[in-house]
MIBA-603687 format. One record per atom (N, C-alpha, C, O, CB): residue number from 1; y, z, x; atom name. Coordinates in nm, 2 decimals, m for minus. Glycine has a CB too. Layout:
% MIBA-603687
NUM Y Z X CA
...
***
This chain:
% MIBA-603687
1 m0.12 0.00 0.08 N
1 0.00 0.00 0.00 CA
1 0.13 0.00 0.09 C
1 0.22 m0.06 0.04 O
1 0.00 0.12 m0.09 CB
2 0.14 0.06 0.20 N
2 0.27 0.09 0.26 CA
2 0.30 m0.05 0.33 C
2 0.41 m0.11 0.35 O
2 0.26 0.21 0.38 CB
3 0.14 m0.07 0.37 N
3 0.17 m0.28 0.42 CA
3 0.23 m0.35 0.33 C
3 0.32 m0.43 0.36 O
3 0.03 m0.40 0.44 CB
4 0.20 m0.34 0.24 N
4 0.21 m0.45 0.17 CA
4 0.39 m0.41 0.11 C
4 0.48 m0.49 0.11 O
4 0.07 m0.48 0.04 CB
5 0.40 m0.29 0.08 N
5 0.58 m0.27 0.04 CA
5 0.67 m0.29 0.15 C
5 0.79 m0.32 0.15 O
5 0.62 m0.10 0.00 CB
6 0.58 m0.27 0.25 N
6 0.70 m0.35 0.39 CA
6 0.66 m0.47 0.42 C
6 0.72 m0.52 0.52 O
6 0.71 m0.27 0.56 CB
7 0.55 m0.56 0.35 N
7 0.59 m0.67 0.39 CA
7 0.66 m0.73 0.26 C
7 0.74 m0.83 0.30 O
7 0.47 m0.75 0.45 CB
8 0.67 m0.72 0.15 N
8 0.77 m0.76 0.06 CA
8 0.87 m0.66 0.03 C
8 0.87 m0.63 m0.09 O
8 0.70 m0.81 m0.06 CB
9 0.98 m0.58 0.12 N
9 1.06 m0.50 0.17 CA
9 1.10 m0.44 0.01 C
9 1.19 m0.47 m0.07 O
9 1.17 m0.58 0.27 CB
10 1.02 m0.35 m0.01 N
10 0.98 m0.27 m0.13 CA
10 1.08 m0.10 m0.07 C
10 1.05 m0.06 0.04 O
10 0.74 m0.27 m0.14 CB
11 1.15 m0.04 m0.12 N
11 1.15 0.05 m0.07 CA
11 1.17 0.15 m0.19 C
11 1.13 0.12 m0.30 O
11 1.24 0.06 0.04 CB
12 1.24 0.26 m0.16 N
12 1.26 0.41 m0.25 CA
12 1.38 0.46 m0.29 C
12 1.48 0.46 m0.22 O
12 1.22 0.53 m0.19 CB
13 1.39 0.50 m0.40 N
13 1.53 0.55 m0.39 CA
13 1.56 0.66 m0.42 C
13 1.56 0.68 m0.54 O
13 1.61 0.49 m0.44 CB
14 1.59 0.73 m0.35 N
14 1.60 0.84 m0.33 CA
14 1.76 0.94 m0.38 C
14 1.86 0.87 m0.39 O
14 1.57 0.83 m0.20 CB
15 1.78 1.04 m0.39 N
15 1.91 1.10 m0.40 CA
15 1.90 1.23 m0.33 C
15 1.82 1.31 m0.37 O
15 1.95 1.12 m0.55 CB
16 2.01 1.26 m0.20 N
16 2.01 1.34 m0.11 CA
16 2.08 1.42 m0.14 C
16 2.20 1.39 m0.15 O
16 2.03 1.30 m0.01 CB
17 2.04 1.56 m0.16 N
17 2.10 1.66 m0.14 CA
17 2.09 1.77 m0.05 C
17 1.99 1.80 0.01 O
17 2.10 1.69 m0.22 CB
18 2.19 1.82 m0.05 N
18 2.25 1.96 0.05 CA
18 2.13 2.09 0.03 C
18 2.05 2.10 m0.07 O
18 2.45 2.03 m0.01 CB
19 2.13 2.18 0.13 N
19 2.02 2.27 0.05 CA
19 2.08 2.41 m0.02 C
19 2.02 2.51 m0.06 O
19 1.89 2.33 0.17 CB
20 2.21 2.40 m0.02 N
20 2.28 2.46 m0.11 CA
20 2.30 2.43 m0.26 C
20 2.33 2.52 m0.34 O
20 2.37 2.45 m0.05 CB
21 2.29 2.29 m0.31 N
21 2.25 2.21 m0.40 CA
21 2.08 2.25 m0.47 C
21 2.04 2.21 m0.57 O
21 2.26 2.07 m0.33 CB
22 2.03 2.31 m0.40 N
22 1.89 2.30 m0.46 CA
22 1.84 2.36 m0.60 C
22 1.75 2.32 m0.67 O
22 1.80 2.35 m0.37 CB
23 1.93 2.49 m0.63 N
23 1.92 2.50 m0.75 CA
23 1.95 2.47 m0.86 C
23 1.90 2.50 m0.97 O
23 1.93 2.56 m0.77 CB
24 2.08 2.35 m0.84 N
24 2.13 2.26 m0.91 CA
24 2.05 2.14 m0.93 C
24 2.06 2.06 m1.03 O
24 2.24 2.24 m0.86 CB
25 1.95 2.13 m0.83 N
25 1.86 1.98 m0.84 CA
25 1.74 2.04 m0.92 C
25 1.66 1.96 m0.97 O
25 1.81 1.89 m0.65 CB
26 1.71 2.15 m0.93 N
26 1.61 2.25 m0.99 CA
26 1.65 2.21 m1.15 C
26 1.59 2.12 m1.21 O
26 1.62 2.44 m0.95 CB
27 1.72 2.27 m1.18 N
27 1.79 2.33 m1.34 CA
27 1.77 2.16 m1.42 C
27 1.73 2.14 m1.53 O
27 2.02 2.40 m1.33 CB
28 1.82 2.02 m1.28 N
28 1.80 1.89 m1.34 CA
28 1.66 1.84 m1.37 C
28 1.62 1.77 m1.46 O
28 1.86 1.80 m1.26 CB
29 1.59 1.90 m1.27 N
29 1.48 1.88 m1.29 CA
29 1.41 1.96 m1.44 C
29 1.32 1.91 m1.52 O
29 1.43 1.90 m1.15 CB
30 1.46 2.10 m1.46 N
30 1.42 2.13 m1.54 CA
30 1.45 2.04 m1.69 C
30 1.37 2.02 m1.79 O
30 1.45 2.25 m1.51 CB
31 1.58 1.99 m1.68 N
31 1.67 1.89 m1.84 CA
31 1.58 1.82 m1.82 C
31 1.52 1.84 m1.92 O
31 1.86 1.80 m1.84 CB
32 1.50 1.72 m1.75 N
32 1.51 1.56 m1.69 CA
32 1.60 1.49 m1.68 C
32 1.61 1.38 m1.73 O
32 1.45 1.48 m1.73 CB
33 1.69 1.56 m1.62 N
33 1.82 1.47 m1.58 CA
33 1.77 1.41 m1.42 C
33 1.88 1.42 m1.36 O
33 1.99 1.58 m1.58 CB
34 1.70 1.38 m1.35 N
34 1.66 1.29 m1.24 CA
34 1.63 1.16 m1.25 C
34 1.54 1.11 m1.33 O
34 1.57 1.34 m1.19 CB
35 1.68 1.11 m1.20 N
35 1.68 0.91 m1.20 CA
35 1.56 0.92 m1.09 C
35 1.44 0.88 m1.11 O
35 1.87 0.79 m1.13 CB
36 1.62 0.97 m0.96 N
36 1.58 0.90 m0.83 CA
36 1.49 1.04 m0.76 C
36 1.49 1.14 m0.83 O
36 1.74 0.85 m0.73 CB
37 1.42 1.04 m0.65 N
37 1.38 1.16 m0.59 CA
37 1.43 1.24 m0.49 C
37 1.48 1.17 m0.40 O
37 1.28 1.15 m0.55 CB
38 1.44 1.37 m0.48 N
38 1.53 1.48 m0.47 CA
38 1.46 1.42 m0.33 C
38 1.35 1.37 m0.30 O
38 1.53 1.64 m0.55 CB
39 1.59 1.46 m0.23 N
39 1.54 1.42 m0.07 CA
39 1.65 1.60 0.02 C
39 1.77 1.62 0.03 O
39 1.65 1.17 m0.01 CB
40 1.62 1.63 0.04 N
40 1.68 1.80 0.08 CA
40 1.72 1.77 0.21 C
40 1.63 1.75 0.30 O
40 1.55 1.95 0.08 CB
41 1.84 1.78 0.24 N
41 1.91 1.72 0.38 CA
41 1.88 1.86 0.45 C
41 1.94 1.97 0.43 O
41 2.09 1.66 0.37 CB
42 1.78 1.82 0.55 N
42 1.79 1.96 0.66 CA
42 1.87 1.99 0.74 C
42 1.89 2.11 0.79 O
42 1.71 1.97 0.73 CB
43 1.93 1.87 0.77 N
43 2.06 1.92 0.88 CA
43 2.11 2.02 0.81 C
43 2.13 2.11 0.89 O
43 2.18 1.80 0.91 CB
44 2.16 2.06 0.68 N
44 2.27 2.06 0.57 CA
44 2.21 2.26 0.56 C
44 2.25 2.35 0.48 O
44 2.25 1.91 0.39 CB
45 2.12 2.27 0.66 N
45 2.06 2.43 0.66 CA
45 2.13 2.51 0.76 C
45 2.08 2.63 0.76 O
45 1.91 2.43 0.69 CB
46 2.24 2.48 0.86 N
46 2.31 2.52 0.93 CA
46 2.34 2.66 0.87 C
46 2.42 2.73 0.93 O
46 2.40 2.44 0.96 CB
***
């Protein structure tokens, strides 16, 4: 599967948040208010 989405340049889409954001990406997840998948920026853990 991963061959074949990079050979017809298939990718993801994702929506990046902060990890200060996470209970806010929780509460959406709880509505189903998510389009895209939650991606948790680790830098953003400073």
């Amino acid at each position: 599967m991963l061959d074949f989405c990079g050979k017809h340049n298939i990718t993801c889409d994702i929506e990046l948040i902060s990890a200060d954001k996470i209970n806010e990406a929780y509460e959406r997840v709880l509505k189903s208010d998510v389009r895209y998948r939650f991606v948790i920026d680790i830098a953003s853990l400073k």
